[in-house]
C-alpha positions in Angstrom: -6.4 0.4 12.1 -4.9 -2.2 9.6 -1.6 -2.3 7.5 -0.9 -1.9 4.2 -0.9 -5.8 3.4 -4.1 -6.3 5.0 -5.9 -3.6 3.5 -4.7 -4.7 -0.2 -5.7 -8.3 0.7 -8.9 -6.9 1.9 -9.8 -5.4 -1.5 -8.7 -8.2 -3.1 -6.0 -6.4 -5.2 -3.0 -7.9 -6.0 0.7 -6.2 -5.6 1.1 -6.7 -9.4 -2.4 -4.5 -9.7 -2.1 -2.2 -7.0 1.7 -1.7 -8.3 -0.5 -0.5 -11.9 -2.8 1.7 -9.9 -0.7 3.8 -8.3 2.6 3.6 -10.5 4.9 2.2 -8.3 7.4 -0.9 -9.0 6.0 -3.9 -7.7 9.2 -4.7 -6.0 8.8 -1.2 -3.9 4.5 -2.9 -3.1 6.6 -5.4 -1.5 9.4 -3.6 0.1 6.8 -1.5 2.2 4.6 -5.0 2.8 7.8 -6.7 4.2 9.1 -3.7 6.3 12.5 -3.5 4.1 11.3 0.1 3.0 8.8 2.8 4.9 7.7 4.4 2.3 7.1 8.6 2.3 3.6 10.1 3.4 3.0 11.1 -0.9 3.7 6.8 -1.6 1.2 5.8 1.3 -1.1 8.5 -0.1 -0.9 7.0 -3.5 -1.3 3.7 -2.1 -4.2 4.5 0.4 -6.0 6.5 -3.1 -5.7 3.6 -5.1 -7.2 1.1 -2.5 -9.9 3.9 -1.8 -9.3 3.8 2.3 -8.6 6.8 4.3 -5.0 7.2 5.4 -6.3 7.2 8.8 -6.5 3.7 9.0 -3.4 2.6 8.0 -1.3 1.7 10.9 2.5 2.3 11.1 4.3 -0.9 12.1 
């Protein structure tokens, strides 16, 4: 399973573009990167959509 950081670095994506892709404030991309926020199951949904991986292999830190 990998985090949310290491999936989006994975992809290649940006927070600026992954923050476009799923409609989210860049500030919250990082918030939920740097463990300051855990985000809801509908924003890791969002996120996990846009960065086409199945939820299942996100990892909760």
């Amino acid at each position: 399973m990998l985090n949310l950081k290491e999936l989006r670095e994975e992809k290649g994506i940006t927070r600026y573009q992954l923050a476009k892709l799923t409609e989210l404030q860049n500030s919250t991309i990082r918030s939920i990167e740097t463990e300051v926020k855990n985000p809801g199951f509908l924003t890791v949904k969002k996120i996990c959509d846009a960065l086409q991986v199945d939820i299942a292999n996100v990892k909760e830190k």
